[in-house]
PDBQT receptor file of N, H, CA, C and O in Angstrom, charges set to zero:
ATOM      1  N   UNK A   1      -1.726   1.028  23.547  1.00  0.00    +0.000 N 
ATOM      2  CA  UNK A   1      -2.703   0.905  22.477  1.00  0.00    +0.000 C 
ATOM      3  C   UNK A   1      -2.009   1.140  21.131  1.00  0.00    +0.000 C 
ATOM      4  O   UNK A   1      -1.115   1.970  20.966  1.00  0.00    +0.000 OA
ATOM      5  N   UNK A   2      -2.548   0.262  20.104  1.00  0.00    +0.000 N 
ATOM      6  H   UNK A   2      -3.274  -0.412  20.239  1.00  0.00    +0.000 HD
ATOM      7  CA  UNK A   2      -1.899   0.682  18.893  1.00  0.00    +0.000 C 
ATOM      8  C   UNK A   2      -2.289   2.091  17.868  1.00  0.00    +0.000 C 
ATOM      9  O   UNK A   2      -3.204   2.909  17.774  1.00  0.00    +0.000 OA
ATOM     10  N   UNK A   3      -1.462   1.903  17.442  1.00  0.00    +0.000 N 
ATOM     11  H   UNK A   3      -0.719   1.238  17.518  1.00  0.00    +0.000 HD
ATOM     12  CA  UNK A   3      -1.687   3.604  16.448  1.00  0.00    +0.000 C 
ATOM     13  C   UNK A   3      -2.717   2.624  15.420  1.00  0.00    +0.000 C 
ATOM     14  O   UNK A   3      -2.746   1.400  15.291  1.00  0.00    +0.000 OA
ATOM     15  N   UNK A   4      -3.434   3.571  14.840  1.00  0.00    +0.000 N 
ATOM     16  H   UNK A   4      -3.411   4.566  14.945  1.00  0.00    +0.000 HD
ATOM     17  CA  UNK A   4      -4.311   3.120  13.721  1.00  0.00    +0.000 C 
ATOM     18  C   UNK A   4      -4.179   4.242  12.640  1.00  0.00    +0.000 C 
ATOM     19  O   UNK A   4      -4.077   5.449  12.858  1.00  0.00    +0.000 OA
ATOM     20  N   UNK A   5      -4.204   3.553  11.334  1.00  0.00    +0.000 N 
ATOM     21  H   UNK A   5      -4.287   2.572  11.157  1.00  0.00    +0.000 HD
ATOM     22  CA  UNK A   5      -3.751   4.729  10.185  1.00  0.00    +0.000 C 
ATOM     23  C   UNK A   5      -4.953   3.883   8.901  1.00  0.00    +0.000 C 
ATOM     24  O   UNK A   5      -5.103   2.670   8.758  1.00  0.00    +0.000 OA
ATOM     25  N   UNK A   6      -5.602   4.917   8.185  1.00  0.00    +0.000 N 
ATOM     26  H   UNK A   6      -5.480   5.902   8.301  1.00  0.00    +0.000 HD
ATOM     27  CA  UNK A   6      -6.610   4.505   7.467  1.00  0.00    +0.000 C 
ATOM     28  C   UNK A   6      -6.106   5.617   6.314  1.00  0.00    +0.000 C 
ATOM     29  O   UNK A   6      -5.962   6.801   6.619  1.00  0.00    +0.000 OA
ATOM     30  N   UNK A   7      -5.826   5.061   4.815  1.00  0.00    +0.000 N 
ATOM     31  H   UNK A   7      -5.943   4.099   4.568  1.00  0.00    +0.000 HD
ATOM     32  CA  UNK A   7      -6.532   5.695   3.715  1.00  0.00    +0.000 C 
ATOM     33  C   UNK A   7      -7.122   5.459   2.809  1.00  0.00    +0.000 C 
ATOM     34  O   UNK A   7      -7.179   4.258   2.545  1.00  0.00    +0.000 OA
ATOM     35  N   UNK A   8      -7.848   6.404   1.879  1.00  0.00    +0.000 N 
ATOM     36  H   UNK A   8      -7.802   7.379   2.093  1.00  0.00    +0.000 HD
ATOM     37  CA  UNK A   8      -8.606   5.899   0.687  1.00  0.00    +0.000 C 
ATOM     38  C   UNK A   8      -7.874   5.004  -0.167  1.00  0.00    +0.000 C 
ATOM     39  O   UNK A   8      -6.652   4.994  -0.320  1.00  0.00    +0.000 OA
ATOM     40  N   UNK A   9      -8.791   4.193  -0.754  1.00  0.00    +0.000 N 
ATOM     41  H   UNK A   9      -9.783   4.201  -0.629  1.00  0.00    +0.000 HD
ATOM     42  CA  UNK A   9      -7.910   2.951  -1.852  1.00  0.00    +0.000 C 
ATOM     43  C   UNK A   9      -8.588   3.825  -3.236  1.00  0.00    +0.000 C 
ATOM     44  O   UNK A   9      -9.793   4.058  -3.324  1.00  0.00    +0.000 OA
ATOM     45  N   UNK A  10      -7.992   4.072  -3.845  1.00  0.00    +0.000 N 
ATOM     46  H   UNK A  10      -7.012   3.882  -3.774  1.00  0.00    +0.000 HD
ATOM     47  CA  UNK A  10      -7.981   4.727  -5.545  1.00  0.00    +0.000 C 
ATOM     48  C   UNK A  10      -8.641   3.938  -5.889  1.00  0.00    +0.000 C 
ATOM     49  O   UNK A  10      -8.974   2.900  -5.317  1.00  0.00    +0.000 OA
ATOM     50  N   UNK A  11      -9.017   4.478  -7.234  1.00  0.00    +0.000 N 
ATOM     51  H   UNK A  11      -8.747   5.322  -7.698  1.00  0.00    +0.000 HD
ATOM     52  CA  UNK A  11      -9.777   3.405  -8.184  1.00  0.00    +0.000 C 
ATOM     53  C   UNK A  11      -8.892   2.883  -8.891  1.00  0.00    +0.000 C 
ATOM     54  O   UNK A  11      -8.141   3.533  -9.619  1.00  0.00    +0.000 OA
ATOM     55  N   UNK A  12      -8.869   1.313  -8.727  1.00  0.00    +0.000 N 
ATOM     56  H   UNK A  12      -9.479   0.785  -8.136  1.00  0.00    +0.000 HD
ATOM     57  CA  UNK A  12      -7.676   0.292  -9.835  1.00  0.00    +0.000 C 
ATOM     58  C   UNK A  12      -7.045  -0.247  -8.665  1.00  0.00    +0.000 C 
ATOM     59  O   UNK A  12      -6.225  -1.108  -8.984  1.00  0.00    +0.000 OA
ATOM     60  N   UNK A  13      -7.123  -0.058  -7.433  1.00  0.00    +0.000 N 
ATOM     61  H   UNK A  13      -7.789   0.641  -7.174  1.00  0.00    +0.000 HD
ATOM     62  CA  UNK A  13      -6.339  -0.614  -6.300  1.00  0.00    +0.000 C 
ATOM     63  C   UNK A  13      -7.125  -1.688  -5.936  1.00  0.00    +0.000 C 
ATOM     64  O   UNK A  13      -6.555  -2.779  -5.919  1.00  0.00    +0.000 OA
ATOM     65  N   UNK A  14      -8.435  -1.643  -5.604  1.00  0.00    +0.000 N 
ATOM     66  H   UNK A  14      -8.898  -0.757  -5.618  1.00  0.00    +0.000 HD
ATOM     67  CA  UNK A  14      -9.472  -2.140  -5.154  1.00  0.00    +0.000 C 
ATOM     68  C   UNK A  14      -8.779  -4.167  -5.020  1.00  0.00    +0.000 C 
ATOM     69  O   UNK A  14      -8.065  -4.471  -5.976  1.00  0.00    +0.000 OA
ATOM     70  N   UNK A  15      -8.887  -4.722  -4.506  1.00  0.00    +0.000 N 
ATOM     71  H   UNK A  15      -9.467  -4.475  -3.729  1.00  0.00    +0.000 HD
ATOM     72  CA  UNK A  15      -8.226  -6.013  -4.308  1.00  0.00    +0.000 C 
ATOM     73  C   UNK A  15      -6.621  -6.329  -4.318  1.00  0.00    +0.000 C 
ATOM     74  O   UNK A  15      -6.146  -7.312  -3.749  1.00  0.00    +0.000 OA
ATOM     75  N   UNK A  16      -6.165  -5.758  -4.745  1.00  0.00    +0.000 N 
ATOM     76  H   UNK A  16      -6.551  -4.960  -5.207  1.00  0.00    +0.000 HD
ATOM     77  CA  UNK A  16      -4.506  -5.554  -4.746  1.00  0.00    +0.000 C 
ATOM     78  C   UNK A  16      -3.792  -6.113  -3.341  1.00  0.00    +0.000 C 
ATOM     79  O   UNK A  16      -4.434  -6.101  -2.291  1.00  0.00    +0.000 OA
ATOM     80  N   UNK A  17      -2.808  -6.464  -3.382  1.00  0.00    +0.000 N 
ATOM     81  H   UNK A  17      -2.286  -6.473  -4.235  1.00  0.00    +0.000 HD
ATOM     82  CA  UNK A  17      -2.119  -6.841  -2.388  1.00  0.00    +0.000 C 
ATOM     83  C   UNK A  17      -1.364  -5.889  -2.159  1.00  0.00    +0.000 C 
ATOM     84  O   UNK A  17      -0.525  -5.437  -2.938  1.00  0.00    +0.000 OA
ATOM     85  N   UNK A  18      -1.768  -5.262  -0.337  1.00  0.00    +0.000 N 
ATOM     86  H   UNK A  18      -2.450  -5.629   0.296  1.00  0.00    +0.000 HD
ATOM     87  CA  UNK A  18      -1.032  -4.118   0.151  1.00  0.00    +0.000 C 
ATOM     88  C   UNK A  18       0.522  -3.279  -0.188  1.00  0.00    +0.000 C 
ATOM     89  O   UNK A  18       0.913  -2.112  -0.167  1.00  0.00    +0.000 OA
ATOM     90  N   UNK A  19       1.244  -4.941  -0.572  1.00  0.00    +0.000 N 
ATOM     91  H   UNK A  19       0.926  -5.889  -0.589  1.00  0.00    +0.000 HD
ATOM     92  CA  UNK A  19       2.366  -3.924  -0.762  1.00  0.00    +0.000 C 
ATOM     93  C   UNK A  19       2.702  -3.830  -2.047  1.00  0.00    +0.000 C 
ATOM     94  O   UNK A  19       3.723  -3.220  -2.363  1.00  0.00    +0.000 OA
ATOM     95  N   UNK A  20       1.663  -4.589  -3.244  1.00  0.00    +0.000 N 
ATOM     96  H   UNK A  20       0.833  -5.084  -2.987  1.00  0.00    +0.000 HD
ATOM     97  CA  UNK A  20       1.961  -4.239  -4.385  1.00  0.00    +0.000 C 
ATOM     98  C   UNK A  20       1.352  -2.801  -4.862  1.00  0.00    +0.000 C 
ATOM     99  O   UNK A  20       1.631  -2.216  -5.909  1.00  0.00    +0.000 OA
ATOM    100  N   UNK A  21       0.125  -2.219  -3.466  1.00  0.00    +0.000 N 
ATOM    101  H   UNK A  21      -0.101  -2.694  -2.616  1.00  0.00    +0.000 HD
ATOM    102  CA  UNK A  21      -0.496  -1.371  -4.123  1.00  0.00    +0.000 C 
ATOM    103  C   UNK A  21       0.289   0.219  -3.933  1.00  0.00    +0.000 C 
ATOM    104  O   UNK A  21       0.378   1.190  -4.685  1.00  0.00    +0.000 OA
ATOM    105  N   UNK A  22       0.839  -0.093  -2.402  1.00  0.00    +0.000 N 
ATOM    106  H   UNK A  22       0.766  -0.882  -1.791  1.00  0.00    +0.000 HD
ATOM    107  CA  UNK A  22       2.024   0.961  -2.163  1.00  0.00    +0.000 C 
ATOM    108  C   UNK A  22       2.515   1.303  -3.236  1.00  0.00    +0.000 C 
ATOM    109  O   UNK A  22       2.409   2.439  -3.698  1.00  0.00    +0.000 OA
ATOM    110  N   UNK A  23       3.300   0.076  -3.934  1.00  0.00    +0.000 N 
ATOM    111  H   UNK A  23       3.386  -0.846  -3.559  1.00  0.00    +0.000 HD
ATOM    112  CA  UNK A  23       4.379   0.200  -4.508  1.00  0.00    +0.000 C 
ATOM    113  C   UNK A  23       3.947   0.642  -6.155  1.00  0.00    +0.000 C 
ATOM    114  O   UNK A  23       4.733   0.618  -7.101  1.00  0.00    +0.000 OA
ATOM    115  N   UNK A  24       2.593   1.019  -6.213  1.00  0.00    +0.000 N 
ATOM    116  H   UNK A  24       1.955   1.039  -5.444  1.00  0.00    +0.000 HD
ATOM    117  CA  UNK A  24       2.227   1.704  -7.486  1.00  0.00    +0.000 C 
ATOM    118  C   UNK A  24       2.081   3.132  -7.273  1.00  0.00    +0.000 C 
ATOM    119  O   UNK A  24       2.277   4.130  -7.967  1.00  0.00    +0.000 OA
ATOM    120  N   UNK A  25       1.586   2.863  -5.830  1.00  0.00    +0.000 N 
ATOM    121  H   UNK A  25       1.427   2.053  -5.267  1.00  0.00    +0.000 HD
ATOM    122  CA  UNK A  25       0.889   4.578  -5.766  1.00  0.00    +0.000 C 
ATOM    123  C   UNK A  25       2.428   5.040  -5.180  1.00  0.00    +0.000 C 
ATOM    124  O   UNK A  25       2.821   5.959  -5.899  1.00  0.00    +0.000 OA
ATOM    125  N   UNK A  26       3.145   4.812  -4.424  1.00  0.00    +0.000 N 
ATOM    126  H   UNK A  26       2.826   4.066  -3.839  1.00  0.00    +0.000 HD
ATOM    127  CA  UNK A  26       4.608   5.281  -4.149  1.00  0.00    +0.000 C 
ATOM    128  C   UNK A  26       5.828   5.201  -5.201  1.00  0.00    +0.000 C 
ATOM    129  O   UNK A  26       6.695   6.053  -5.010  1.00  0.00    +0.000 OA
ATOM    130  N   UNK A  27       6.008   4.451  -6.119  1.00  0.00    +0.000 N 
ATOM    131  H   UNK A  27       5.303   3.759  -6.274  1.00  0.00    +0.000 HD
ATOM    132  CA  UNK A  27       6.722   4.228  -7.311  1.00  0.00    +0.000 C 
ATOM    133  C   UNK A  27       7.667   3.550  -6.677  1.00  0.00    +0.000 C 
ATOM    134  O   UNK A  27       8.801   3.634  -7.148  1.00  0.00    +0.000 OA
ATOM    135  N   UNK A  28       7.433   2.630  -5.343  1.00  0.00    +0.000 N 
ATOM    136  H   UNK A  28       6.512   2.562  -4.960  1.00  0.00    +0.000 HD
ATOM    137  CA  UNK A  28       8.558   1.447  -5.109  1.00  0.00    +0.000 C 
ATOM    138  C   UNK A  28       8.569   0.391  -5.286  1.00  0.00    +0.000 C 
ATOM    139  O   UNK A  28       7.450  -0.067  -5.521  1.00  0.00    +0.000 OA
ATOM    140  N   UNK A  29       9.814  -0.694  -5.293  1.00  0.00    +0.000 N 
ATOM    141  H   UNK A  29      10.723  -0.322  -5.101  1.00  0.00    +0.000 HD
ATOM    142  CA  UNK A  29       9.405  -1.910  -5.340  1.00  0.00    +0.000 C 
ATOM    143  C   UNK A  29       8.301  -3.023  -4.283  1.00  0.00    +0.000 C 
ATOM    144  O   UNK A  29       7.980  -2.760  -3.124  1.00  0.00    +0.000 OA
ATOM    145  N   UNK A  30       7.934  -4.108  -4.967  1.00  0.00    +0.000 N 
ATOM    146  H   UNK A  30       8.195  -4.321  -5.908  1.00  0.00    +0.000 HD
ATOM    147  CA  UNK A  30       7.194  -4.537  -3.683  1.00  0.00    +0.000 C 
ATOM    148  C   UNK A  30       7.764  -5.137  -2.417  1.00  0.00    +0.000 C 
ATOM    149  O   UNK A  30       7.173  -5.445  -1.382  1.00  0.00    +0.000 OA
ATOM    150  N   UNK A  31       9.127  -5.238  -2.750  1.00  0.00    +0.000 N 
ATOM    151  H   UNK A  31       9.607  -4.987  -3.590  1.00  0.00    +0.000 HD
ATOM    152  CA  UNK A  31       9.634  -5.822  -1.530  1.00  0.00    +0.000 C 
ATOM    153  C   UNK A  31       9.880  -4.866  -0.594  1.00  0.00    +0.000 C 
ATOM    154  O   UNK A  31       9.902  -5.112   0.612  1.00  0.00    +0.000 OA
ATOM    155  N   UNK A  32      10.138  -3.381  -1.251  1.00  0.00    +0.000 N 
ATOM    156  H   UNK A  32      10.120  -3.181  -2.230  1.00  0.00    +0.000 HD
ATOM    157  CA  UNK A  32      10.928  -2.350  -0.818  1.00  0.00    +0.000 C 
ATOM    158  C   UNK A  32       9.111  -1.561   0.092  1.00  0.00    +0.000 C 
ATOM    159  O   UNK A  32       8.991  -1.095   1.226  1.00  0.00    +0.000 OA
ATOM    160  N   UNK A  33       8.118  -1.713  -0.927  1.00  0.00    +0.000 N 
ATOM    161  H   UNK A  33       8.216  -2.091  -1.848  1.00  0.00    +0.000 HD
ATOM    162  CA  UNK A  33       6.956  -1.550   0.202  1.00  0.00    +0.000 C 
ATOM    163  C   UNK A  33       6.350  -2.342   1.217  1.00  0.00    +0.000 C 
ATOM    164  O   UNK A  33       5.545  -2.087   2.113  1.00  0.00    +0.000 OA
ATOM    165  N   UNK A  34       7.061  -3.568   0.771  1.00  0.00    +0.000 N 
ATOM    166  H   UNK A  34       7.715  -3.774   0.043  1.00  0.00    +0.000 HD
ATOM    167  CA  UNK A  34       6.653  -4.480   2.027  1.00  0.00    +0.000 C 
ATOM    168  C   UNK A  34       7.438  -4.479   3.696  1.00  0.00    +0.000 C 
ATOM    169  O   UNK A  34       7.118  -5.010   4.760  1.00  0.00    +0.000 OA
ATOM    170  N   UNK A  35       8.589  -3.605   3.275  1.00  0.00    +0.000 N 
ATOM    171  H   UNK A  35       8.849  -3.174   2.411  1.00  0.00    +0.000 HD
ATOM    172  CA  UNK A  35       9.604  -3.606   4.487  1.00  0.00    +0.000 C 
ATOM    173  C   UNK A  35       8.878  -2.313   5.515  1.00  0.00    +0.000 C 
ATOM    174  O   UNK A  35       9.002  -2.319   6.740  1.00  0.00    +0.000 OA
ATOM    175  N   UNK A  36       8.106  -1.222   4.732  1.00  0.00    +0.000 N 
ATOM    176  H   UNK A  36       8.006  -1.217   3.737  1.00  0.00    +0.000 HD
ATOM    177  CA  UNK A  36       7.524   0.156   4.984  1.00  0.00    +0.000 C 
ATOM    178  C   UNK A  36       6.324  -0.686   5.908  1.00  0.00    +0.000 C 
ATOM    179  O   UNK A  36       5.422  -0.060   6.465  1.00  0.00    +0.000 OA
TER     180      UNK A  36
């Protein structure tokens, strides 16, 4: 079975593309959150 992982989306994230939103709330690039 797969692991499942859920968190809150901030306010200003709301539609964002996953790994651009990482990469605001983590301070990485998006390629570098897209590999995560």
């Amino acid at each position: 079975m797969a692991e499942h992982r859920s968190l809150p989306v901030p306010d200003g994230l709301e539609g964002e593309r996953l790994d651009a939103a990482l990469a605001r709330l983590f301070g990485l690039s998006r390629s570098r959150a897209a590999e995560v």
